[in-house]
N, C-alpha and C positions, 0 to 999 in steps of 0.2 A: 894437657891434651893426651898424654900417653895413658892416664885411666879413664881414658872416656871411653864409650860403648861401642863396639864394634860391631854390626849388622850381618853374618856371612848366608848365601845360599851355596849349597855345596851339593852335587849329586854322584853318588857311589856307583860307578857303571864299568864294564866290562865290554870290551868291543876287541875284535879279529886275535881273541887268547890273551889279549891283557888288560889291565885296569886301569883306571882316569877316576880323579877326585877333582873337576873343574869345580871353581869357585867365582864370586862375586860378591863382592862387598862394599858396604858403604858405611861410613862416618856417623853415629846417632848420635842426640842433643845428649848431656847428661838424665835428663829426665824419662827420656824414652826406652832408657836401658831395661828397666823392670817395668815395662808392659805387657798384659795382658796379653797382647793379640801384638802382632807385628805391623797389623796395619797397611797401610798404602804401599810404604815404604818397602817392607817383605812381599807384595803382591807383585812391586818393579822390578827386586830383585831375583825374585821364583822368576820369575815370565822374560828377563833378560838370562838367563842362564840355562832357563830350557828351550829358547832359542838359538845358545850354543851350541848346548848337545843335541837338535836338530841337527845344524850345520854340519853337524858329526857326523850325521847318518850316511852321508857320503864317501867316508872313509869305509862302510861295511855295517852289519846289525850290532846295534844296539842291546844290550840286556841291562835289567836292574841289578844290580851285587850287593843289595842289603834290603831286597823285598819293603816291606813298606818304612823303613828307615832310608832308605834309598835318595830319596830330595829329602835337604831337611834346613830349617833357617836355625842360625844360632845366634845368640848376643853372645861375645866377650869382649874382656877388655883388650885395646889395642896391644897393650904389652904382652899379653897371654898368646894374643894372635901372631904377632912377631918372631917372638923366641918360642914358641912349642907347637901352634900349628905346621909347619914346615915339616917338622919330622914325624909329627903324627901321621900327616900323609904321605914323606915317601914313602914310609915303616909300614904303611898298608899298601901300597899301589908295589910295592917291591913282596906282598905274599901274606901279610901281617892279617892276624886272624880280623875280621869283620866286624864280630859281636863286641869283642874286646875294643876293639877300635872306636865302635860306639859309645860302647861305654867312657871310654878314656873323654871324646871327644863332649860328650854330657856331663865329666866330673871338670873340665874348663871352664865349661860356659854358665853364663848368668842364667838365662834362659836358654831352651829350645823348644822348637818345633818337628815333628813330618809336615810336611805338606801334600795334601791330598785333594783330587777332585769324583766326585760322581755325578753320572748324568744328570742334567738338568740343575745342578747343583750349583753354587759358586764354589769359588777351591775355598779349601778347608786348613786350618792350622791346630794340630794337636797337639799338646805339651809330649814331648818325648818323655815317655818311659821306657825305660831299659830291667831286663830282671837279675 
C-alpha cells in the first residue's frame, strides 16, 4: 500500500500577508495512478478544496500565489507524499521561491495537472508544465 498512488488537490494562496498550501487527498487504485485525466475523482477533490478556501474567505481576501499553477491535482506515490511533501510546503508557506517550488513539487509526482474553469465551460485539467 505505501506505493500506491496518491491523488492531492492543493491551492497556493496568500491571504492577510501570508501563505496557505491547503490540501486534499485521496487513496487511488494502482491503475488510476497514470491516467489521463483525473476524472471524477479530481473533479471531488478540486470542488472539496475550493470549498475550503471559500470558507477562508472569512478570515479576510483571498489572492492566488502561483497565477495559473495556483490549484493544481497531483498523483504521487504515498511514500513520496509522506516524507517530502511536508517540507516542500512549509519551505514554501515560510518564504520559499513559488516557481521553484513548483517545479520541485512536478519532479515528485507521477502526474500533474492546473485546474482551470472558463465561462460556460466545464473545469478543465492541463498537464502541468513548468519551464
Amino acid at each position: 500500500m505505501a506505493d500506491a498512488p496518491y491523488l492531492i488537490a492543493m491551492a497556493f494562496l496568500e491571504q492577510n500577508g501570508g501563505r496557505a498550501l491547503p490540501l486534499a487527498g485521496k487513496s487511488l487504485g494502482a491503475a488510476a495512478g497514470g491516467s489521463e485525466d483525473p476524472g471524477e475523482d479530481g473533479r471531488a477533490l478540486a470542488l472539496e478544496l475550493l470549498l475550503r478556501v471559500w470558507q477562508r474567505s472569512d478570515e479576510g481576501p483571498l489572492r492566488r500565489a502561483a497565477a495559473g499553477a495556483s490549484l493544481l491535482l497531483v498523483v504521487m506515490p504515498m511514500e513520496v507524499m509522506n516524507d517530502q511533501l511536508p517540507a516542500l510546503k512549509a519551505a514554501w508557506i515560510a518564504g520559499g521561491d513559488t516557481e521553484t517550488t513548483v517545479q520541485r513539487l512536478q519532479s515528485l509526482a507521477v502526474r500533474a495537472w492546473t485546474v482551470a474553469v472558463s465561462k460556460y465551460e466545464p473545469v478543465s485539467f492541463t498537464p502541468l508544465t513548468t519551464p
